[in-house]
C-alpha positions as CSV (number, residue, x, y, z in Angstrom):
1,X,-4.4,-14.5,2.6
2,X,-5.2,-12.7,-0.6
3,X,-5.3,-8.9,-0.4
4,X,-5.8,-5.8,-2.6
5,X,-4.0,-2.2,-2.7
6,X,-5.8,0.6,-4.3
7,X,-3.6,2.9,-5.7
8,X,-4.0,6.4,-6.4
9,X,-1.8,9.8,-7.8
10,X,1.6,9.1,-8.9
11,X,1.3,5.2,-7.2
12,X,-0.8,4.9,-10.0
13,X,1.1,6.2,-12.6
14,X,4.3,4.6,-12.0
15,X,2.0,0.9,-11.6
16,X,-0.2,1.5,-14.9
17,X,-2.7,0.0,-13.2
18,X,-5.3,1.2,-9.8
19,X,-4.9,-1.9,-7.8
20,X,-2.7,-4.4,-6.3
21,X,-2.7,-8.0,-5.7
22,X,-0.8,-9.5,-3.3
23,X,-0.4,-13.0,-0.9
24,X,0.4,-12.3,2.6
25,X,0.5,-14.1,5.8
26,X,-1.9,-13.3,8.2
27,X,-0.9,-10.6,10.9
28,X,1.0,-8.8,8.5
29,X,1.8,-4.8,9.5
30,X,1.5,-2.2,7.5
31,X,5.5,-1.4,7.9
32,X,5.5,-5.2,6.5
33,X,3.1,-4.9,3.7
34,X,5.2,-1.5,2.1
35,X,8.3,-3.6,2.3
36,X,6.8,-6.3,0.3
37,X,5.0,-4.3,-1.9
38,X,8.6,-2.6,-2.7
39,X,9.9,-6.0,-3.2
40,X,7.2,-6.9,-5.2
41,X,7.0,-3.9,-7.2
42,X,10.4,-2.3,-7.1
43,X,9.5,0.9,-9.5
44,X,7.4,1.8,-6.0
45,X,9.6,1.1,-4.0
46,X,11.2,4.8,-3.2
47,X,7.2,6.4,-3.1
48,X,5.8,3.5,-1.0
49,X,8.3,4.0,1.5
50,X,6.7,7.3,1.6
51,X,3.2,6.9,1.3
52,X,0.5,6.2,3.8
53,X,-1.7,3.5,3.6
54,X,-5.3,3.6,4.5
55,X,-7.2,0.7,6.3
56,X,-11.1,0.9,5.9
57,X,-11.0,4.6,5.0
58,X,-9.1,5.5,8.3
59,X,-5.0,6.4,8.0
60,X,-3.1,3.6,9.5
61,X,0.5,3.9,11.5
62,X,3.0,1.3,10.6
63,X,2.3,-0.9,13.5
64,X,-1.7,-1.7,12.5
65,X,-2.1,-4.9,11.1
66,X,-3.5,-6.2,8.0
67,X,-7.0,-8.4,7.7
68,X,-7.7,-10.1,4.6
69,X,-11.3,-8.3,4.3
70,X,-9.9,-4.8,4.9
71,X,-9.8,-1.7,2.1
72,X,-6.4,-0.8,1.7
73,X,-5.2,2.1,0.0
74,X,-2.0,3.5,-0.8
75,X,-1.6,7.7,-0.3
76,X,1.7,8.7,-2.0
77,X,2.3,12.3,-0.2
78,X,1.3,15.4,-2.3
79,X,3.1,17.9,-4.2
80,X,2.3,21.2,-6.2
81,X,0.9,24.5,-5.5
């Protein structure tokens, strides 16, 4: 199944670009998806590790899975004062 990543904040940066496209088997978890997205797209890989991702506006743990019509976002954690 096709699926894209919105990225924001420094996910952005380091891509140059707001969104992700990526092939995935269906089932995929979210633990899954950041591993292949940091395979994918190894200049993420250290933040993604560290980032949430959101499914359908709602923060998912690593063990939700992945539906090819779901919003998925990428949340690198914040920094700063």
């Amino acid at each position: 199944m096709k699926i894209q990543i919105k990225l924001f904040a420094a996910a952005r940066e380091i891509s140059e670009r707001g969104e992700l496209e990526l092939e995935v088997a269906e089932g995929l978890s979210v633990k899954a998806l950041k591993l292949k997205i940091s395979a994918e797209h190894p200049k993420l890989s250290e933040l993604i590790l560290r980032s949430a991702v959101s499914l359908n506006r709602e923060f998912a743990t690593d063990e939700s899975v992945v539906h090819e019509k779901d919003e998925i976002a990428l949340i690198p954690p914040v920094s700063g004062g």
